[in-house]
C-alpha positions as CSV (number, residue, x, y, z in Angstrom):
1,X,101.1,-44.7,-45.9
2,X,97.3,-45.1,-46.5
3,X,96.2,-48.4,-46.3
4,X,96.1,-51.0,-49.0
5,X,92.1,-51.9,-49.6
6,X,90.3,-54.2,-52.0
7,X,86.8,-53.2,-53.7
8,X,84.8,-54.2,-50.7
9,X,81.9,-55.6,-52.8
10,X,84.0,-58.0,-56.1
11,X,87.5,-58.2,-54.3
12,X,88.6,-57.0,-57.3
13,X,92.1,-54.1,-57.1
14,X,91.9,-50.2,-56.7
15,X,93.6,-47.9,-58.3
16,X,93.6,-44.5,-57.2
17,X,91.4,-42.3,-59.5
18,X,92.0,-38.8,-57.1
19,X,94.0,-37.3,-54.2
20,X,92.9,-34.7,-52.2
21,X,95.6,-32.2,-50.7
22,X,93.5,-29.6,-49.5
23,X,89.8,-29.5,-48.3
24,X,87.4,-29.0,-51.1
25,X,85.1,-26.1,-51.2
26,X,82.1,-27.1,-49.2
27,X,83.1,-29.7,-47.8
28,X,82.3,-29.3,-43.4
29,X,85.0,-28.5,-41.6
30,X,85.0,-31.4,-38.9
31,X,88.6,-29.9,-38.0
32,X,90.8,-33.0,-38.9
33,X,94.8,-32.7,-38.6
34,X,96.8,-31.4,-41.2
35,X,97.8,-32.1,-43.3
36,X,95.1,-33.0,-45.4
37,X,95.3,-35.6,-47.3
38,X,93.2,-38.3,-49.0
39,X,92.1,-40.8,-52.0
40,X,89.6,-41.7,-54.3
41,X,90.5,-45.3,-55.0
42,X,88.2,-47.3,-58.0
43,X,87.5,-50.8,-58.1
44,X,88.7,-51.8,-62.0
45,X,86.2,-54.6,-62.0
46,X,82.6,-52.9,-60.7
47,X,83.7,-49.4,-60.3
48,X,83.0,-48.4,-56.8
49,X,84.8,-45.7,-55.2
50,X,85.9,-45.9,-51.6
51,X,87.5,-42.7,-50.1
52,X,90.7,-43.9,-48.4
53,X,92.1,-42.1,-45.2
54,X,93.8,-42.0,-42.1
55,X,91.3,-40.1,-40.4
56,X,89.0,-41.4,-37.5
57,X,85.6,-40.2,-38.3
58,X,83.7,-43.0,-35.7
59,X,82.3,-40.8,-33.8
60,X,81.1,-38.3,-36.5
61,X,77.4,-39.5,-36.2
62,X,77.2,-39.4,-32.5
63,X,76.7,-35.6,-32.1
64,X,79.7,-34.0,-34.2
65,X,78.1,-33.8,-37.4
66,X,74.9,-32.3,-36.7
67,X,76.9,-29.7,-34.7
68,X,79.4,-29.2,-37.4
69,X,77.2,-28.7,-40.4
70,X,73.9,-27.2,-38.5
71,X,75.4,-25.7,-35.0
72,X,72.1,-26.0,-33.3
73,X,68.3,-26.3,-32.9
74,X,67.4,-23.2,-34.5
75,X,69.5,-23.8,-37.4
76,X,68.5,-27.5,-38.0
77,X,64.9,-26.1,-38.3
78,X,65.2,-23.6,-40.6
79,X,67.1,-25.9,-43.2
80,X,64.5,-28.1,-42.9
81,X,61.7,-25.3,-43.6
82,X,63.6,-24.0,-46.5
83,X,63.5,-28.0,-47.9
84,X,59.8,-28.0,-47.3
85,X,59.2,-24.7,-48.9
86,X,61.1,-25.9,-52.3
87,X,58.7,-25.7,-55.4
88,X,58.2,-29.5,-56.3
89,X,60.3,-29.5,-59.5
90,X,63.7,-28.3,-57.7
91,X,62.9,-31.0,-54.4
92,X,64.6,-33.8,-54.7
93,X,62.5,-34.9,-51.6
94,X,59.3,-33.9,-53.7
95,X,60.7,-36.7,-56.4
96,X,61.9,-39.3,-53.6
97,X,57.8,-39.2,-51.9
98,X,56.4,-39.5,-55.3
99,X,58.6,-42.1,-56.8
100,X,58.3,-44.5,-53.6
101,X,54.1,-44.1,-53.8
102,X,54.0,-44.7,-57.4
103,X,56.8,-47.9,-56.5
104,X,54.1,-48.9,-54.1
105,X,51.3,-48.8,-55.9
106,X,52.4,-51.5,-58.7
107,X,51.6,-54.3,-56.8
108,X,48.4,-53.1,-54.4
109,X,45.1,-53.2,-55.2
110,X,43.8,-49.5,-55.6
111,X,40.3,-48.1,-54.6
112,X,38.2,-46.3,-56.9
113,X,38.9,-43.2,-55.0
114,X,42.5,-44.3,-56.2
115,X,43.8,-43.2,-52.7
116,X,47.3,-44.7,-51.7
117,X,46.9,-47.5,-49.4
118,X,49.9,-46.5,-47.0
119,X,51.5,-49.0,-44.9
120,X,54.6,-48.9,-41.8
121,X,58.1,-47.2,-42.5
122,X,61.3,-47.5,-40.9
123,X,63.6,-45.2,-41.8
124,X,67.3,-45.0,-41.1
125,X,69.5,-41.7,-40.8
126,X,66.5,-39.7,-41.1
127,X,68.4,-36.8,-40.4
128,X,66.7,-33.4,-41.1
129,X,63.5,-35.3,-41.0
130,X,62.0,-33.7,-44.3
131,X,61.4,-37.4,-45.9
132,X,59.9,-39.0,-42.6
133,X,57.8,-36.1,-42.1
134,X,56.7,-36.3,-45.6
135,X,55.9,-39.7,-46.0
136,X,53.8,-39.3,-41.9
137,X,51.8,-36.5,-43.2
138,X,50.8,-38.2,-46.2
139,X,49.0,-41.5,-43.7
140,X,51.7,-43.7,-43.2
141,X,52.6,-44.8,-39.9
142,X,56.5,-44.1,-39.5
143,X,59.5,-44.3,-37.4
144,X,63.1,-43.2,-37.6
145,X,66.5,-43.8,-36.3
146,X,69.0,-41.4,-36.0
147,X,72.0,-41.3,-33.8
148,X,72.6,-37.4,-33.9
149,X,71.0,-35.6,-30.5
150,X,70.7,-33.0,-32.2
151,X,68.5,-34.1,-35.3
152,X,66.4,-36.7,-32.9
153,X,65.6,-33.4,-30.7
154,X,64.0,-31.9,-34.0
155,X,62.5,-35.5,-35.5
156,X,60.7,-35.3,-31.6
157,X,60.1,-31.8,-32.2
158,X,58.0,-33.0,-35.8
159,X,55.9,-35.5,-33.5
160,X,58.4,-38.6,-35.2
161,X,59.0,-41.7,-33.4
162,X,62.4,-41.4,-33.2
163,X,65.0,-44.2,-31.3
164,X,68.3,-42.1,-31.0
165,X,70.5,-45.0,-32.1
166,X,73.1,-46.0,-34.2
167,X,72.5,-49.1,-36.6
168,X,72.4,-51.8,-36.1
169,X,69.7,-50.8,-33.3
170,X,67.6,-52.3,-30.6
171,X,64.9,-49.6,-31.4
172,X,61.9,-50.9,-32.7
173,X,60.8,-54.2,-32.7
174,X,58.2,-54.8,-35.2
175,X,58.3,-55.6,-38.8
176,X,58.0,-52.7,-41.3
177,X,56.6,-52.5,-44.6
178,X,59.1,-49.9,-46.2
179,X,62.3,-49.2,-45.1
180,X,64.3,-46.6,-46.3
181,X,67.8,-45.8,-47.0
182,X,68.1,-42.4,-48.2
183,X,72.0,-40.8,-48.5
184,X,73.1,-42.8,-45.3
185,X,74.8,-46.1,-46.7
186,X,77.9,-43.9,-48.0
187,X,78.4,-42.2,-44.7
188,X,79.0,-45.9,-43.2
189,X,82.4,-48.3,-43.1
190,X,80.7,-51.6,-43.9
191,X,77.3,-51.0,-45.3
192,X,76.8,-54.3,-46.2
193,X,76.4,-55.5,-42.8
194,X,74.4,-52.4,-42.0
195,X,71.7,-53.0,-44.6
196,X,71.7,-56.7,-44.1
197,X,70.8,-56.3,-39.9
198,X,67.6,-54.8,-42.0
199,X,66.5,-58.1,-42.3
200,X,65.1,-58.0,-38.4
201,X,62.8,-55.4,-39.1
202,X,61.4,-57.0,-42.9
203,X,58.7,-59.5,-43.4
204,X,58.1,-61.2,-46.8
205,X,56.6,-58.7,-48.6
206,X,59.0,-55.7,-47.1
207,X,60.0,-53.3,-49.4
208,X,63.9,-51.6,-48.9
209,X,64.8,-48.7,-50.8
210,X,68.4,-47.1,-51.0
211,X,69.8,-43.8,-52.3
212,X,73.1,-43.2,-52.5
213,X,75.8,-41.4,-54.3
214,X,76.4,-42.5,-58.1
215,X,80.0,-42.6,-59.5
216,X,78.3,-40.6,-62.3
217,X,79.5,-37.3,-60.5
218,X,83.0,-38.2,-61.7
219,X,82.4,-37.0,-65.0
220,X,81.4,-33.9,-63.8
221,X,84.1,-32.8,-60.9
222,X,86.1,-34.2,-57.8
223,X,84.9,-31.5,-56.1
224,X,81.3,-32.1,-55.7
225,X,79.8,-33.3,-52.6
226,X,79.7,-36.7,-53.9
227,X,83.2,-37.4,-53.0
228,X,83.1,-35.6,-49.6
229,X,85.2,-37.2,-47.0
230,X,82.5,-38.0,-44.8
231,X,81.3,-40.7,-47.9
232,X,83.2,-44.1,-47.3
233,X,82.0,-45.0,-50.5
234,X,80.6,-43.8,-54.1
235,X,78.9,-46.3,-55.4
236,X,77.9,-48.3,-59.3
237,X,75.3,-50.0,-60.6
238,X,77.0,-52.8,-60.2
239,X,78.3,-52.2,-56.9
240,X,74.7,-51.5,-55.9
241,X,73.7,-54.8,-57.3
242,X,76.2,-56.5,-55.7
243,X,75.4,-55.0,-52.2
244,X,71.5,-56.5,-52.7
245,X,72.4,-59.9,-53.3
246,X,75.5,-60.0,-50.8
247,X,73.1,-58.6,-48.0
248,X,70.4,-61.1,-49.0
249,X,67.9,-59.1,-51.0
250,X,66.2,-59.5,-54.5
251,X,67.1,-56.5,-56.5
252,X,63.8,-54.9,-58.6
253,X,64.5,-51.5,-59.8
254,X,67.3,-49.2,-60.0
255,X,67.7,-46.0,-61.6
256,X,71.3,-43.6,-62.2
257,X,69.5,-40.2,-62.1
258,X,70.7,-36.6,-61.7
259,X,68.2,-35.0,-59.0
260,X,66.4,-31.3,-59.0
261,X,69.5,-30.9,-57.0
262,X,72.0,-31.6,-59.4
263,X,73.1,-34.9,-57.4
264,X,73.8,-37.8,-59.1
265,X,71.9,-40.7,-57.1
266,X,71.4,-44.4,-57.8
267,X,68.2,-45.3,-56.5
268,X,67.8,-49.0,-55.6
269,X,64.5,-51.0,-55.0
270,X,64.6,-54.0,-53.5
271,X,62.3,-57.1,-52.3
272,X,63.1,-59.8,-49.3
């Protein structure tokens, strides 16, 4: 039997909204036992989505899933060429870089040369590297943490500081301005304690920003990549709220959008 959870974020009951009796198409092979077999299970209070298993993906971040999906060095690199090469209007990294400046800029005082005034990011799961690089090439001073070998090797590669760590992390130990979230809360068990440990590395006016998978993607198919099994959870508007104020955070903005991509992504702004 799978285990009996409740919604993670209101307590509230699951019921289950999918089962999954056979990989989906595109999904990474990570080479689990068969049968295979899980659950999408919704809380009927807030909405979340938690996938529900037994498989024992711990030690999928610490080198098996950059192998799995990429293989190796060479192939880690190109995908993140062909990201940087996308056309503006079909990158959803293009739309993440621009809505974080313009998010910044409400509240600072501008020069008359209106350039940005950048300030320090942290940003956790950086994966690929496309966002970090972005955001360093455009003045801000950045870091990253990543657990995977083989995506630190190219974030070292793209002269990123980069601590090879899981979270919560004795990497850096200064205060950031930004910190960023971007698809990693999902991939977590508990990702209330991992964005509350954010805390160490905020000051007053920090600024944390989250993206993660929107329950949206129901309407469309079970079989997107929303609902992959390495995603522990799908998350709600509500849920997202939630998550801010149980972790400690004031909650400013957040959006339900569909990206250049075709993901659907809640994007969450949120103040110390």
């Amino acid at each position: 039997m799978l285990p009996l959870e409740l919604c993670p974020f209101c307590n509230s009951d699951l019921f289950v909204l999918h089962q999954y009796r056979s990989r989906p198409g595109g999904e990474t092979d990570f080479h689990l036992p068969e049968p295979y077999y899980r659950e999408l299970r919704q809380c009927y209070t807030c909405g979340h989505i938690l996938n529900v298993h037994q498989y024992d993906l711990s030690e999928l971040y610490e080198g098996g899933y950059g192998k799995a999906t990429y293989r190796d060095i060479n192939k880690v690199k190109n995908e993140f060429n062909r990201i940087r090469q996308l056309p503006s209007y079909r990158s959803d990294n293009a739309g993440r870089v621009r809505f974080l400046e313009e998010t910044w800029l409400k509240d600072k005082v501008c020069s008359e040369t209106l350039i940005v005034p950048r300030g320090s990011l942290l940003d956790i799961g950086s994966g690929l590297g496309v966002f970090p690089y972005a955001m360093a090439i455009r003045g801000w001073g950045v870091a990253c943490i990543e657990s995977d070998p083989l995506l630190v090797d190219n974030l070292n590669d793209l002269d990123l500081i980069a601590f090879e760590d899981t979270w919560p992390s004795d990497g850096p130990t200064s205060t950031f301005d930004l910190i960023t979230f971007n698809k990693v809360l999902e991939h977590v068990d508990n990702p209330l304690s991992f964005l509350s440990y954010t805390r160490h590395y905020s000051h007053k006016n920090s600024t944390v920003y989250i993206e993660v998978p929107s329950i949206s993607a129901a309407r469309v198919s079970f079989g997107r990549e929303e609902f992959f099994i390495e995603h522990h959870h799908v998350f709600s508007a509500v849920s997202v709220a939630l998550l801010a104020s149980k972790a400690g955070f004031q909650l400013k903005e957040l959006y339900d959008i569909v990206e250049p991509s075709g993901k659907y992504t809640i994007r969450a702004v949120m103040g110390v």
